[in-house]
C-alpha positions as CSV (number, residue, x, y, z in Angstrom):
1,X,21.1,-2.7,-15.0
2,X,22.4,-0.5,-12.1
3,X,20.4,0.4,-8.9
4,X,20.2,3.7,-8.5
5,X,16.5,4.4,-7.2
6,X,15.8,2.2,-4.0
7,X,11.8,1.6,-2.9
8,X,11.2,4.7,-1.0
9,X,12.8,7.4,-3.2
10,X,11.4,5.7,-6.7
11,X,7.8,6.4,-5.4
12,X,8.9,10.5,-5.6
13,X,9.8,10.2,-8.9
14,X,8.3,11.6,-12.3
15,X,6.1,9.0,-13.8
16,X,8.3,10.2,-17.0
17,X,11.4,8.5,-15.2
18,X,13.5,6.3,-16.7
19,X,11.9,7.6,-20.2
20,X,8.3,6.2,-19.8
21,X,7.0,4.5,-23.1
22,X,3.6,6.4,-25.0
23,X,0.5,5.5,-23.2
24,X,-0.4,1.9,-25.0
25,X,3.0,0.6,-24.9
26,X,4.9,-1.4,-22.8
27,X,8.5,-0.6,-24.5
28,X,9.3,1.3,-21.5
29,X,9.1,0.4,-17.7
30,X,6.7,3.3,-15.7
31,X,8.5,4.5,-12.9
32,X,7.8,2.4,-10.2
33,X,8.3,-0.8,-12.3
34,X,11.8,0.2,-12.9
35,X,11.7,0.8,-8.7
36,X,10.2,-2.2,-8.2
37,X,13.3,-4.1,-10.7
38,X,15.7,-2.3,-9.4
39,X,14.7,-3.0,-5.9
40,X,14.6,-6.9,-6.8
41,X,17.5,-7.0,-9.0
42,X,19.4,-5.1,-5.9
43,X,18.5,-7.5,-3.5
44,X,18.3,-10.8,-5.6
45,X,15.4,-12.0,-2.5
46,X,14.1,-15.9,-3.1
47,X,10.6,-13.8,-2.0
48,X,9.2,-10.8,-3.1
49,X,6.0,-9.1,-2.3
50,X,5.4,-6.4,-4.8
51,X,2.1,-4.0,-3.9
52,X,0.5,-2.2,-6.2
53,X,-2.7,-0.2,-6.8
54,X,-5.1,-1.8,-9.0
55,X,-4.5,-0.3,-12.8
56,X,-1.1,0.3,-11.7
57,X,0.7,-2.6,-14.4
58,X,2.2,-5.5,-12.0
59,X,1.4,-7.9,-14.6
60,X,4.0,-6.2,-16.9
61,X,6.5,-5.4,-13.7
62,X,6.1,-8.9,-13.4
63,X,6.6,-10.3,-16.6
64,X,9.6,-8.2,-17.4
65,X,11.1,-9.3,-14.1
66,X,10.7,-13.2,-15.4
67,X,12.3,-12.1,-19.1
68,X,15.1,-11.1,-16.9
69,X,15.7,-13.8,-15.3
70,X,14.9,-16.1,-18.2
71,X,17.9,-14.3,-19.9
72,X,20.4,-14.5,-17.0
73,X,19.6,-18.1,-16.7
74,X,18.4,-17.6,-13.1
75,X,15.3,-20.1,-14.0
76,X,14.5,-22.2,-16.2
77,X,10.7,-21.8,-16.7
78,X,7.5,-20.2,-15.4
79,X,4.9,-21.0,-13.4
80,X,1.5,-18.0,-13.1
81,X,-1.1,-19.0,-10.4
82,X,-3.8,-16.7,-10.9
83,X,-7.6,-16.5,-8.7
84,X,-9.9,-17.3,-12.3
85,X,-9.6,-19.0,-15.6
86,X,-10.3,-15.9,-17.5
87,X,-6.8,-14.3,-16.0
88,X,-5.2,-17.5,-16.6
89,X,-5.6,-16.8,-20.1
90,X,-5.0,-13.3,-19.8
91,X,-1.4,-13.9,-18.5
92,X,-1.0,-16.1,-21.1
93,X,-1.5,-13.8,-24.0
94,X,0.4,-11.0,-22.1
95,X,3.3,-13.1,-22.1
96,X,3.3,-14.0,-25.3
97,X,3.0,-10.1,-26.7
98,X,7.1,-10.4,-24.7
99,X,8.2,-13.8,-26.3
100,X,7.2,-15.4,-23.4
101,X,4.6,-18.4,-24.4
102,X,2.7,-20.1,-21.4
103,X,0.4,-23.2,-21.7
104,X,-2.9,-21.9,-20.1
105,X,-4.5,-25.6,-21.0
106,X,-1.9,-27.3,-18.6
107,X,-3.1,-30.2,-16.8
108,X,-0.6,-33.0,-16.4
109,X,2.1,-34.0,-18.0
110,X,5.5,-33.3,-20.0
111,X,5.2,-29.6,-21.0
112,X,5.7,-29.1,-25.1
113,X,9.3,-27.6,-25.7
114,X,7.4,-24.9,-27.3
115,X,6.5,-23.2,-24.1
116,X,8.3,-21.3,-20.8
117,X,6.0,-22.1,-18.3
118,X,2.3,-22.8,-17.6
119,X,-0.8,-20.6,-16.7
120,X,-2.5,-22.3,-13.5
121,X,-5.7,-21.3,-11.2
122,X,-5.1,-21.2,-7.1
123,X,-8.1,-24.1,-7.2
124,X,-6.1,-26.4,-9.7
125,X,-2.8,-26.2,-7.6
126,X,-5.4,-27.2,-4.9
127,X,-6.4,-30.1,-6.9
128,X,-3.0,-31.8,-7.6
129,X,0.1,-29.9,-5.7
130,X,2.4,-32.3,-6.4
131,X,2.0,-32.5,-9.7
132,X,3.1,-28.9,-9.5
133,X,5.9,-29.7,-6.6
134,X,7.6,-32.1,-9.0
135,X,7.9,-29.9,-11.9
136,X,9.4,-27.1,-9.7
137,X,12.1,-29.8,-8.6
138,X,12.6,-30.7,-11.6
139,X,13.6,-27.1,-13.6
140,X,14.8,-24.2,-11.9
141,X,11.4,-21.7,-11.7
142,X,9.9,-19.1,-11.5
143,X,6.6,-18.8,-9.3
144,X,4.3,-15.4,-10.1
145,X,1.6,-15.7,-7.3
146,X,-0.8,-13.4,-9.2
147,X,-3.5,-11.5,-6.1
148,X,-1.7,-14.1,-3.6
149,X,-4.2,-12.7,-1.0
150,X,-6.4,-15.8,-2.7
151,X,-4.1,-18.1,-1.5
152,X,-5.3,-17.8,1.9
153,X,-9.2,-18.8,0.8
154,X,-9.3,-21.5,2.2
155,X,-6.6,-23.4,4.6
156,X,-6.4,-26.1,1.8
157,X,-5.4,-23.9,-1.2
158,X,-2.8,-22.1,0.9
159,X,-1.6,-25.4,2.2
160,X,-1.7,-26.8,-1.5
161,X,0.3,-23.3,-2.8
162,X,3.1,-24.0,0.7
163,X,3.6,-27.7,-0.8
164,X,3.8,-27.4,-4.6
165,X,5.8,-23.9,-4.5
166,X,8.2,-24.6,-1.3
167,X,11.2,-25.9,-3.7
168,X,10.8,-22.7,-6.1
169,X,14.1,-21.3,-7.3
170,X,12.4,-17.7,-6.8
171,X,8.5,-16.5,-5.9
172,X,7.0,-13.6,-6.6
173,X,3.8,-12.5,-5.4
174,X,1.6,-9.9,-6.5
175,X,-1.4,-7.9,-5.4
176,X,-3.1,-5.0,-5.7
177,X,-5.3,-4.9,-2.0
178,X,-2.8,-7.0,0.2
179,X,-5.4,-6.7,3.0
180,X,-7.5,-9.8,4.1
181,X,-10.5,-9.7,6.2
182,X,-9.4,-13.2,8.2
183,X,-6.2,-13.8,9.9
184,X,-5.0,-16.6,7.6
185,X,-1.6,-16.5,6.8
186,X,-1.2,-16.0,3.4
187,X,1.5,-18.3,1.7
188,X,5.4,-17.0,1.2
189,X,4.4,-13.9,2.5
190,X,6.3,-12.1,5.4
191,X,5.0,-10.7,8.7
192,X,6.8,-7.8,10.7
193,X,5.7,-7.8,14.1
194,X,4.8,-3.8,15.3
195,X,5.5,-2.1,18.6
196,X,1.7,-2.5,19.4
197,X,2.4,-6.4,18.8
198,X,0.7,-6.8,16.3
199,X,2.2,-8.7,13.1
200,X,1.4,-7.1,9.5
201,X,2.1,-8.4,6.1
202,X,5.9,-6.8,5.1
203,X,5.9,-5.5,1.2
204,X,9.1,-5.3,-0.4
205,X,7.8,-2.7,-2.6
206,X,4.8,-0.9,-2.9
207,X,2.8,1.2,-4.8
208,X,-0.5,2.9,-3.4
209,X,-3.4,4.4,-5.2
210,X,-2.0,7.8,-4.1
211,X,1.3,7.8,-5.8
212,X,0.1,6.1,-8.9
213,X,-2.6,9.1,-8.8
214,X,0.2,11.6,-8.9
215,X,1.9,10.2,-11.5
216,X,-1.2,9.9,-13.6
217,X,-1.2,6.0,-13.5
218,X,-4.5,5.6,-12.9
219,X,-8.0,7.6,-12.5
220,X,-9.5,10.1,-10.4
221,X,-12.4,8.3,-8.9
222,X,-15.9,10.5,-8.2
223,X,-18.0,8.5,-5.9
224,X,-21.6,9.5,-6.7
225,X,-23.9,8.5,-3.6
226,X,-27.6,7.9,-3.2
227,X,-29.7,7.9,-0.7
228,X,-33.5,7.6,-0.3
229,X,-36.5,6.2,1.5
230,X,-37.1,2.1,1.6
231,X,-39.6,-0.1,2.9
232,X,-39.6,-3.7,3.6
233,X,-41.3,-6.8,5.7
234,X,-39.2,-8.5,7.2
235,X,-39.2,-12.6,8.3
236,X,-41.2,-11.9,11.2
237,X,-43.9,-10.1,9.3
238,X,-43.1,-6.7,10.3
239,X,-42.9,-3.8,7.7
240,X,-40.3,-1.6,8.2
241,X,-39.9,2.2,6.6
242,X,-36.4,3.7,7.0
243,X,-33.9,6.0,5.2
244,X,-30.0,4.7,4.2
245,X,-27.4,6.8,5.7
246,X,-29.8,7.0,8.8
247,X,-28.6,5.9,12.0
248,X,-30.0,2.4,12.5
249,X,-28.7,-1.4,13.4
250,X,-26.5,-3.5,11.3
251,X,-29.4,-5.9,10.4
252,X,-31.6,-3.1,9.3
253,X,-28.8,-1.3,7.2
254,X,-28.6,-4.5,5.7
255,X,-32.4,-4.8,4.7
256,X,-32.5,-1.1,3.6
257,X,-29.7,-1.7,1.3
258,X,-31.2,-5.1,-0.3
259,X,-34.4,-3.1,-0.6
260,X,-32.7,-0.7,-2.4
261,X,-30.7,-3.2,-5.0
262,X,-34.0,-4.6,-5.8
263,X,-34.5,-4.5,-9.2
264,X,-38.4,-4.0,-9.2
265,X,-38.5,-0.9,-6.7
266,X,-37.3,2.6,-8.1
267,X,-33.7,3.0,-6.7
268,X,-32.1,1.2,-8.9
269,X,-33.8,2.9,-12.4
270,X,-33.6,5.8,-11.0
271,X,-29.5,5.0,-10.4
272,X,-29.3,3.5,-13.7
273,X,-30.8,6.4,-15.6
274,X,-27.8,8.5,-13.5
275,X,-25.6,6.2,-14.0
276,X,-26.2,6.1,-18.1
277,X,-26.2,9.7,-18.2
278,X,-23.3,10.6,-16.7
279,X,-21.8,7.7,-18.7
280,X,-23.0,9.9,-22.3
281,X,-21.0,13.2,-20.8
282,X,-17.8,11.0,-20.4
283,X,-18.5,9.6,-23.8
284,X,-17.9,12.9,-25.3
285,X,-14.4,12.9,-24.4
286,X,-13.8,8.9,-24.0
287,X,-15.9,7.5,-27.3
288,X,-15.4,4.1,-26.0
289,X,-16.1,4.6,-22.5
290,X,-18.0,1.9,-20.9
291,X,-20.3,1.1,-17.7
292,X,-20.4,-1.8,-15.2
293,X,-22.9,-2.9,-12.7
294,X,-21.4,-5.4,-10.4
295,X,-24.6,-7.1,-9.1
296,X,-25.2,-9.3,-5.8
297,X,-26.4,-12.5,-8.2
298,X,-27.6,-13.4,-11.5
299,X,-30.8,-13.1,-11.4
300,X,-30.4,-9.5,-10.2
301,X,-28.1,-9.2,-12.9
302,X,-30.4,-10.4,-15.9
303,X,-33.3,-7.9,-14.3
304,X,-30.2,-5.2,-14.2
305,X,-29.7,-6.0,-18.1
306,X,-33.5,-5.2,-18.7
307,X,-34.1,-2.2,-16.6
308,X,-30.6,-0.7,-19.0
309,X,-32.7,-2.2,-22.1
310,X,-35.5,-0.1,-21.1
311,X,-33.4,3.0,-20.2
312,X,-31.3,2.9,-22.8
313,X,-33.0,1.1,-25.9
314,X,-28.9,-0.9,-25.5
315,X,-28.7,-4.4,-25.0
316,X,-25.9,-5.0,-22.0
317,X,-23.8,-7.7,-22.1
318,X,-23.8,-9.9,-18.8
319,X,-21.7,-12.4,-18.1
320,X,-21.9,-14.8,-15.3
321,X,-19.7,-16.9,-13.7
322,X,-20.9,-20.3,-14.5
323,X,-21.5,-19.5,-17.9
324,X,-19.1,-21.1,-20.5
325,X,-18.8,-17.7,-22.7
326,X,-18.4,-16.0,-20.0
327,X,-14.4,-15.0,-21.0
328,X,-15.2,-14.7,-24.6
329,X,-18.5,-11.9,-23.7
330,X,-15.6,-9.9,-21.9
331,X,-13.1,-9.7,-24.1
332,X,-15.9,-8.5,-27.1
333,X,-17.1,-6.5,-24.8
334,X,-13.3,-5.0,-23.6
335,X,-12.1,-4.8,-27.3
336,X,-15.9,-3.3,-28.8
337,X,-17.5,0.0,-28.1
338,X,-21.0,-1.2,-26.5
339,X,-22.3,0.9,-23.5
340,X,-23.0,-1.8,-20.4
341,X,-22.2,-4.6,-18.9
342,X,-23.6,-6.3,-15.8
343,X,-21.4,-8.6,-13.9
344,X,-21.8,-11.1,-10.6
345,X,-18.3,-11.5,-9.2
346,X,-16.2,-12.3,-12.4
347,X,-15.5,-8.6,-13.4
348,X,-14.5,-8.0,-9.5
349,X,-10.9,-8.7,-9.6
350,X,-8.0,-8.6,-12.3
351,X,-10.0,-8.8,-15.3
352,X,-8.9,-5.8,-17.4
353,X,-11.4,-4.0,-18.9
354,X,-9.6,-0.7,-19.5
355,X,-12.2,1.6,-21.2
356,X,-14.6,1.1,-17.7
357,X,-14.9,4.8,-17.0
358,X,-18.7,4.5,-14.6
359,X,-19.6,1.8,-12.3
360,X,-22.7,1.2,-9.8
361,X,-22.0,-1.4,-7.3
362,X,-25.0,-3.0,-7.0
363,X,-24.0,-6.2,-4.2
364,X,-24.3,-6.5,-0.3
365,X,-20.9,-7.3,0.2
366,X,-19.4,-4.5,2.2
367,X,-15.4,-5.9,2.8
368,X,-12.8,-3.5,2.2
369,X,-11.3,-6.2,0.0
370,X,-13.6,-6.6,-2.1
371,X,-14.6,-2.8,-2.6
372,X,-10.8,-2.2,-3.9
373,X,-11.3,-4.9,-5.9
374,X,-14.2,-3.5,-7.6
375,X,-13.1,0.2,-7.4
376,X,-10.0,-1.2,-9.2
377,X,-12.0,-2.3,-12.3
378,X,-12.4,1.5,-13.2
379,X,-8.7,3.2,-12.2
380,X,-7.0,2.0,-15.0
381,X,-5.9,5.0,-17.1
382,X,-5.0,4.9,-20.8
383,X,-4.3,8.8,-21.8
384,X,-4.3,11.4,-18.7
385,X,-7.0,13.3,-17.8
386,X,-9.4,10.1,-17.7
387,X,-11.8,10.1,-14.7
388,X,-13.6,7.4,-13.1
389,X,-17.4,7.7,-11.7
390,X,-18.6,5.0,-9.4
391,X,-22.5,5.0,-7.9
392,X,-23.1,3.9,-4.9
393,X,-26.0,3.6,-2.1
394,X,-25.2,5.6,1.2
395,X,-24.2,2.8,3.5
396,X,-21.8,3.9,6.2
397,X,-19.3,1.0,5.1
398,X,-18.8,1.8,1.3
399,X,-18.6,5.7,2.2
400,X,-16.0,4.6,5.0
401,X,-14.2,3.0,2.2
402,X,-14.8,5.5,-0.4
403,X,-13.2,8.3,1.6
404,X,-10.0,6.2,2.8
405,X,-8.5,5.3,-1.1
406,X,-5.5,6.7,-0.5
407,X,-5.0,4.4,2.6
408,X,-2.8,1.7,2.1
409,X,-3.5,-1.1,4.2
410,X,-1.7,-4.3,5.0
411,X,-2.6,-7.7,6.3
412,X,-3.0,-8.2,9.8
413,X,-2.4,-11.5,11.6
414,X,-3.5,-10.4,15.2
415,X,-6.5,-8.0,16.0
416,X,-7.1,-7.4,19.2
417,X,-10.5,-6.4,20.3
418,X,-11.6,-3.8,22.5
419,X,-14.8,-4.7,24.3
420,X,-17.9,-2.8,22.5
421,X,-14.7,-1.3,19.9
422,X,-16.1,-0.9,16.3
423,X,-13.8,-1.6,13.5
424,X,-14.8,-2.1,9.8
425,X,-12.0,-3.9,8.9
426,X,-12.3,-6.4,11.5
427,X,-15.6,-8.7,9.6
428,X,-14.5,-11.6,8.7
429,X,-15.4,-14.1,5.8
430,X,-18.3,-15.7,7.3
431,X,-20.0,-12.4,7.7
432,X,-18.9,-11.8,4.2
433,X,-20.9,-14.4,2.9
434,X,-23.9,-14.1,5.5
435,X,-23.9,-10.1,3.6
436,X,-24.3,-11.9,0.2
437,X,-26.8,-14.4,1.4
438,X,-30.3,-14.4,-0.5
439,X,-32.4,-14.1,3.1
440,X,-33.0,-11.6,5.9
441,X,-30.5,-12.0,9.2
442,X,-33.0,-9.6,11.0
443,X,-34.4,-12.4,13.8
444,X,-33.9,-15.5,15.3
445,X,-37.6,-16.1,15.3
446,X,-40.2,-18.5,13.3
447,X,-39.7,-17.7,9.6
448,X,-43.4,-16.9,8.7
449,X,-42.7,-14.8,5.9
450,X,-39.9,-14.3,3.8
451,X,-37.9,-10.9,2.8
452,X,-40.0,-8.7,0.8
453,X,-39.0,-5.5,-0.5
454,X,-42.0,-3.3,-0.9
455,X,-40.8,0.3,-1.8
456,X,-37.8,2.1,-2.4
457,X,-37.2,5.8,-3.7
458,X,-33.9,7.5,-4.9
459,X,-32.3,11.0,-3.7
460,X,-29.0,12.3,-4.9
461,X,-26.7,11.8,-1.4
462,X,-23.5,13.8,-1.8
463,X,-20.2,13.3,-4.5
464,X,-16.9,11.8,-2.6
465,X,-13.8,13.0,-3.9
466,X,-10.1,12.8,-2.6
467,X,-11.5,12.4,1.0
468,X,-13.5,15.4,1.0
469,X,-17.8,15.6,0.2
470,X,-19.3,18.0,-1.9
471,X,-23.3,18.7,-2.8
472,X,-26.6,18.6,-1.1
473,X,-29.0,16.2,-0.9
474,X,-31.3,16.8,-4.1
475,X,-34.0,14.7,-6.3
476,X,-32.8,13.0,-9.1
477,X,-33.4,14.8,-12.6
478,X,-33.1,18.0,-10.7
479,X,-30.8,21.0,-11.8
480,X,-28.6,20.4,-8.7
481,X,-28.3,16.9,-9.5
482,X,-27.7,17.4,-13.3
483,X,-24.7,19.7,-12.2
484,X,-22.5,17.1,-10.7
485,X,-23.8,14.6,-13.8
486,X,-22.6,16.6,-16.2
487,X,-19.0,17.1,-15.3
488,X,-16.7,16.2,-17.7
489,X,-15.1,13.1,-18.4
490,X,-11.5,14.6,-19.1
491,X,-9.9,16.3,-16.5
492,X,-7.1,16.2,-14.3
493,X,-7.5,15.4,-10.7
494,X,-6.8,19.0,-9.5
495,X,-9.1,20.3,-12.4
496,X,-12.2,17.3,-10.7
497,X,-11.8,19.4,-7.6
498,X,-12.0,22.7,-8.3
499,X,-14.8,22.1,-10.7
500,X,-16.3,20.0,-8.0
501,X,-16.2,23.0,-5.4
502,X,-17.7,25.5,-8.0
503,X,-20.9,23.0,-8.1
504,X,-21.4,22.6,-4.8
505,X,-21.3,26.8,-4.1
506,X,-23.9,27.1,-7.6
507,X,-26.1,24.3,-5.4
508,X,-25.7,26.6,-2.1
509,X,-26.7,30.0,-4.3
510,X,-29.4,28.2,-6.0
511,X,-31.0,26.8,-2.3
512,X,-30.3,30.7,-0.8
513,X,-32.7,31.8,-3.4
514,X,-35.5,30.0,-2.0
515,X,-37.4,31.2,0.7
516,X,-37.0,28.9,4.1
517,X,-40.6,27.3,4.0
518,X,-40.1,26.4,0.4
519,X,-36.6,24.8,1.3
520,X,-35.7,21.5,2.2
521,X,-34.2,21.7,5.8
522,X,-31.1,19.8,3.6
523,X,-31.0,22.7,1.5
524,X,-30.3,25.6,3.9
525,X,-26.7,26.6,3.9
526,X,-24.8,26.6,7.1
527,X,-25.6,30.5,7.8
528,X,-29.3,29.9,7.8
529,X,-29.2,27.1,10.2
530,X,-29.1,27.4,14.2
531,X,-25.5,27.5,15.2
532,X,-24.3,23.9,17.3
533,X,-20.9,23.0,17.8
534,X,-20.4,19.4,16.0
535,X,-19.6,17.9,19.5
536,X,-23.2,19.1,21.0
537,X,-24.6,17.6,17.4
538,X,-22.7,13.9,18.4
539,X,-23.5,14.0,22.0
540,X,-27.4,14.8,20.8
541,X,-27.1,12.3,18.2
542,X,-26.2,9.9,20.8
543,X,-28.6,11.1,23.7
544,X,-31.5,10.5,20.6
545,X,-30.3,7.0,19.7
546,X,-29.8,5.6,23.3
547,X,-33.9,7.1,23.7
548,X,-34.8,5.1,20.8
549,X,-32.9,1.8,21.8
550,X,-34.9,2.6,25.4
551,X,-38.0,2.6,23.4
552,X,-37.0,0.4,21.1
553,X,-37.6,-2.6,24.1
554,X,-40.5,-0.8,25.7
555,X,-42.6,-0.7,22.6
556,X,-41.7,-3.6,20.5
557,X,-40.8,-1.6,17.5
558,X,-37.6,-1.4,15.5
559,X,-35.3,1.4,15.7
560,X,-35.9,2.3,11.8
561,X,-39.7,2.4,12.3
562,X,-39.4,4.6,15.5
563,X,-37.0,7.0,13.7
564,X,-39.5,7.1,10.8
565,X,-41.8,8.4,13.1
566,X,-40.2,10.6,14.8
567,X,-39.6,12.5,11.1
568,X,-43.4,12.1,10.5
569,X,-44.3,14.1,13.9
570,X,-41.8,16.1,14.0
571,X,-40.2,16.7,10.2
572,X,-36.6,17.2,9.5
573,X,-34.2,15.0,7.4
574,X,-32.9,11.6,8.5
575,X,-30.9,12.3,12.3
576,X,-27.4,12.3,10.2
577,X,-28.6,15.7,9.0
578,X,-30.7,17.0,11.2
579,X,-30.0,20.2,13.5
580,X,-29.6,20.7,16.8
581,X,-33.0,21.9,17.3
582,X,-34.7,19.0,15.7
583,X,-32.8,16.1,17.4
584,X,-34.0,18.2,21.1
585,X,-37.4,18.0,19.2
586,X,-37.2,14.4,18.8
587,X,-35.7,13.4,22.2
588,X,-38.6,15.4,23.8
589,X,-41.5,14.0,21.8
590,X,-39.6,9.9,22.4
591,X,-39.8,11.3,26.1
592,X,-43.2,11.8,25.9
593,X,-44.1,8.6,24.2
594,X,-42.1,6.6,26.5
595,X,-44.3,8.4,30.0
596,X,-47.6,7.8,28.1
597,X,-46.9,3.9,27.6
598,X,-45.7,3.4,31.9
């Protein structure tokens, strides 16, 4: 094979280049896996570190790669580490479809002459790394590091993955979201130190969401968003109304959100129901299109299973992590043509599921990591024109993350912090967990009560796409609502924008028809609302919310409840949305409650 793309040019090429195979097929290498070989076979590196969006195919760069070197007698045999046992298996029978047969039952022992190589989990390298150490001495080998990111989880399964893999004839190591939200270093992975001095993971090749979106790789993803009104009591007793997407603290977007997920309040149906029919439009195009729900826990996920029941009159397969049939219920469910499934964690990552065209992400966990991860479970494209639709809850995280796809991100070893400097990549993996955690983080007080969500309602938010927002806020089962629904489920990216702009100037022509006191302030277009530069609308914004935080400690209250108020007195949509006029309205009548109680 001669070199004659290198990394940075083979990104710019046709995804047609070298002659790709029909979609289906792997006969052919796409053209960034021939990049990505050519790259390797160029440079012949002990490590490599090959990026690629989820949905992109590194499993089949990957195993082509070790065919290759099989051949030329560069190794011996192969070794897959993979994050679950359900990939395990799945790299298994994707090797074998190339004549390359893995043992995914390894666990000690003289390998059968039958097989290559084994299929292993990061946890059982953890378990016995030299067990794995001595085999690698022992044969010349391949090491595939499959979403090596894992191998940083925990300081003892990176420091199991140093020990068993440092003798490795070569390494390679995969991942689709190379970002971590911890400083650990990740295994056989190198760091470049910046001119900011900051060290940052170093890819040898990579391929971002953006170029594999070009070359029609994977899916156009529509980000439907949802707002609405919750209410909640919190540990200390106190009940608590507030709006998502309104400004408030970290602990009460939190509660708003659980309150939101919880199955027995009216979000989530109403979601669902959205969800399900915008799931039958893509259906007319994609007959075997299925959903996911990716749910905080299980027993969110069985009540998830019956609220679809109920919509739908469908059963939904759900599969949990600790259940033994939980591989099996995936793959019927990947090679069948049922509507839902509803998964905890074990659908989050890897697991390919290619006919997932609409997801709601229904869990707490709000890292950048995990958000590709689960964004990644719907890219995967198998004929162009496929779209992806995921629903979502307006939290100012996941539409952070939702509007930066495109970005590709690396792994940072060093991150500074600016005093009172907000950065949403900067949580870390305790806070991960704390997000996940079945109990309210709101006070450090006497726990009285526990949690309780008492009332939540849903509104149609806005539609992300390609960085940009389109829509108005608008109840769900409403025309403008039904609009965006409805699009269809086979387009190409250009042809989701442009169809995406045309509903959003029907919504505007529709709201101009009614009269202003029928409108909802959110309806108005621009023309109709008092003229305010977007810096006086920040710095009023700001002047409102440092009134609030004032009051805040002079009445006792929480923001959200004071912000509620202020709505109730003095109307208007939540302060994100509100004009100029109503945020002076608000600071005045705060001013006044604040003189009446010195």
């Amino acid at each position: 094979m001669t070199t004659t793309a290198s990394s940075s040019t083979s990104h710019h090429l046709s995804p047609a280049f070298p002659g790709r195979a029909p979609w289906g097929t792997a006969g052919k290498l796409r053209a960034w896996q021939q990049g990505a070989m050519e790259k390797y076979l160029q440079d012949q590196p002990r490590d490599f570190l090959a990026v690629a969006t989820p949905g992109a195919g590194k499993t089949t760069f990957a195993l082509t790669l070790a065919s290759w070197l099989l051949h030329h007698h560069v190794v011996q045999q192969v070794t897959v580490v993979a994050p679950t046992e359900h990939l395990k298996k799945q790299w298994a029978e994707a090797a074998a479809r190339i004549g390359i047969k893995l043992d995914p039952e390894y666990s000690a022992g003289p390998l059968s002459r039958e097989y290559q190589g084994i299929a292993i989990t990061y946890a059982g390298v953890g378990v016995r790394p030299m067990l794995h150490r001595n085999r690698v001495e022992q044969r010349k080998t391949l090491v595939i590091l499959d979403e090596i990111h894992h191998a940083g989880d925990s300081k003892s399964w990176g420091e199991a993955c140093l020990e068993a893999f440092e003798p490795a004839t070569r390494r390679l190591a995969l991942t689709g979201t190379p970002f971590r939200s911890d400083t650990n270093p990740i295994p056989f992975v190198a760091y470049e130190e910046g001119n900011d001095g900051i060290r940052r993971s170093a890819a040898d090749y990579t391929y971002g969401y953006g170029s594999a979106l070009a070359d029609g790789v994977v899916r156009p993803v529509i980000f439907m968003s949802y707002s609405g009104n919750m209410r909640w009591r919190t540990k200390a007793g106190d009940e608590i109304a507030a709006r998502l997407g309104e400004p408030m603290t970290k602990d009460a977007v939190s509660q708003a959100w659980r309150t939101a997920l919880d199955p027995r309040g009216e979000w989530m149906p109403a979601v669902l129901r959205a969800a399900d029919q915008r799931l039958t439009e893509v259906r007319k195009a994609i007959p075997d299109a299925g959903a996911l729900v990716i749910a905080a826990d299980q027993d969110s996920a069985r009540a998830y299973a019956k609220l679809i029941r109920e919509i739908t009159g469908d059963k939904a397969t759900v599969v949990l992590s600790d259940d033994a049939g939980a591989s099996k219920n995936i793959d019927t469910f990947s090679q069948g043509t049922d509507r839902w499934m509803v998964a905890v964690r074990m659908v989050s990552e890897g697991v390919d599921v290619p006919r997932l065209a609409v997801g709601v992400y229904a869990t707490t966990i709000s890292t950048p990591l995990f958000f590709a991860q689960a964004v990644g479970r719907f890219v995967r494209s198998r004929r162009r024109g496929e779209t992806a639709s995921v629903f979502l809850p307006t939290v100012p995280d996941l539409l952070t993350f939702a509007n930066e796809m495109e970005r590709e991100r690396d792994h940072v070893l060093d991150k500074p912090k600016k005093e009172g400097e907000e950065d949403p990549y900067a949580e870390s993996e305790k806070e991960m967990e704390e997000a996940n955690r079945e109990q309210d983080e709101d006070t450090g007080e006497q726990e009285q009560f526990a949690f309780e969500a008492l009332e939540s309602e849903a509104t149609f938010d806005r539609v992300m796409y390609n960085g940009a927002e389109f829509g108005m806020q608008a109840h769900p089962g409403s025309e403008e609502e039904q609009d965006y629904l409805g699009i269809p489920g086979l387009l190409e990216p250009d042809q989701v924008q442009l169809l995406l702009q045309k509903r959003q100037a029907r919504q505007i022509a529709h709201s101009r028809k009614k009269p202003d006191e029928e409108a909802d302030l959110l309806e108005l277009p621009a023309d109709r609302r008092p003229v305010v530069s977007h810096k006086e609308l920040m710095e009023l914004r700001k002047q409102l919310n440092t009134m609030v935080g004032a009051y805040v400690h002079q009445s006792g209250k929480p923001h959200g409840v004071i912000h509620t108020e202020l709505r109730r007195v003095c109307g208007g949509p939540p302060s994100a949305e509100a004009t100029g006029g109503q945020l002076r309205q608000r600071i005045a009548k705060v001013q006044e409650w604040a003189t009446r109680m010195k």
